[in-house]
C-alpha positions in Angstrom: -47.6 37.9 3.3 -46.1 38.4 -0.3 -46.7 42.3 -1.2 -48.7 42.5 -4.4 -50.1 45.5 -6.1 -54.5 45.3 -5.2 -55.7 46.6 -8.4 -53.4 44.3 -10.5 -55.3 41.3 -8.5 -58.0 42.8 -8.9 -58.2 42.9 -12.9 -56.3 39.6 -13.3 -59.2 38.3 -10.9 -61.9 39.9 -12.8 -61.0 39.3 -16.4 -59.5 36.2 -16.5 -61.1 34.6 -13.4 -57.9 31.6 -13.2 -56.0 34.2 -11.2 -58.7 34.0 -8.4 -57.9 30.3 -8.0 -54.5 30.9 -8.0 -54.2 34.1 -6.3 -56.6 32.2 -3.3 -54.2 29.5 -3.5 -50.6 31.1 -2.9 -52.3 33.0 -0.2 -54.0 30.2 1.6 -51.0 28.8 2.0 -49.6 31.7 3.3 -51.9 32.4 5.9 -51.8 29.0 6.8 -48.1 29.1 6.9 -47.6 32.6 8.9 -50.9 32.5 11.3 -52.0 29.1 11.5 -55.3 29.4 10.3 -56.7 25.4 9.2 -57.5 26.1 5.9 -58.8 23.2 3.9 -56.3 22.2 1.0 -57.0 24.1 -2.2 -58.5 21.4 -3.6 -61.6 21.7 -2.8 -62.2 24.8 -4.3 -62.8 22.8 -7.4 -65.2 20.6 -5.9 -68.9 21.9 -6.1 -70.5 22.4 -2.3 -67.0 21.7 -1.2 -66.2 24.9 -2.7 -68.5 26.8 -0.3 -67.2 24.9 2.6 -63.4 26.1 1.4 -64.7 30.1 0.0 -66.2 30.5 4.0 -63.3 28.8 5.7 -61.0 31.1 3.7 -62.6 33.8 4.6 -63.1 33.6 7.6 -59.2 32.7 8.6 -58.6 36.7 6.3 -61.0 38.0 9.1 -59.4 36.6 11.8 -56.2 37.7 10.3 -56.6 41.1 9.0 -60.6 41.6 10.9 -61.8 42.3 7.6 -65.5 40.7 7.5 -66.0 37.7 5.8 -69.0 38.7 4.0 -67.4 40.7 2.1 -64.6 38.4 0.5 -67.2 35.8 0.4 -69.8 37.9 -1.8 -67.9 40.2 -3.5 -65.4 37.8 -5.3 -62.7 39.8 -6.7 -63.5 43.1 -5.1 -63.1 41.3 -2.0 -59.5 39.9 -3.3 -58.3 43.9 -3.7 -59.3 44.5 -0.1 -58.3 41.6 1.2 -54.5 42.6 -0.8 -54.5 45.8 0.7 -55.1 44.4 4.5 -52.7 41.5 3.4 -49.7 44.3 2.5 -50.3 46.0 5.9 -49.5 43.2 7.6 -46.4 42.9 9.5 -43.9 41.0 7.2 -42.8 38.3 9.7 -46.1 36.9 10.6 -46.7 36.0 14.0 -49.8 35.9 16.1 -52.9 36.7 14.3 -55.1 39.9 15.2 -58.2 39.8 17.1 -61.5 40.5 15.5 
């Protein structure tokens, strides 16, 4: 996973809101890159009820990865993006197997 500094997502996240999308973008494609994970295509983000459908499904593949709980990504929005970045940088830089919950 690409090393980026959490606080800078998180205030890019929180005052602009754009950088969410894209920051949940590059690193769906990531995860689904490096672990495999089935993510829908970022697409349907944009689509209302869709959106939901992507937002758990997202989150869920960061639990599986990193066993961070879902709930918290999923409700906390971009407080859940900084931890999310932090678990994401402790993650061994070639990828491989994904960790168990």
């Amino acid at each position: 996973m690409t090393q980026r500094n959490p606080i800078v997502v998180f205030l890019l996240a929180a005052i602009t809101g754009i950088y969410g999308l894209y920051w949940l973008i590059v690193t769906r494609d990531e995860l689904n890159a490096k672990y495999n994970t089935g993510i829908p295509p970022w697409w349907h983000a944009l689509i209302p009820i869709l959106n939901l459908i992507f937002l758990y499904k997202y989150w869920s593949a960061v639990q599986k990865v990193t066993g961070m709980s879902w709930i918290v990504g999923f409700l906390l929005g971009p407080i859940g993006m900084f931890l999310a970045q932090g678990k994401f940088n402790s993650l061994p830089a070639a990828g491989g197997a994904a960790r168990a919950a």
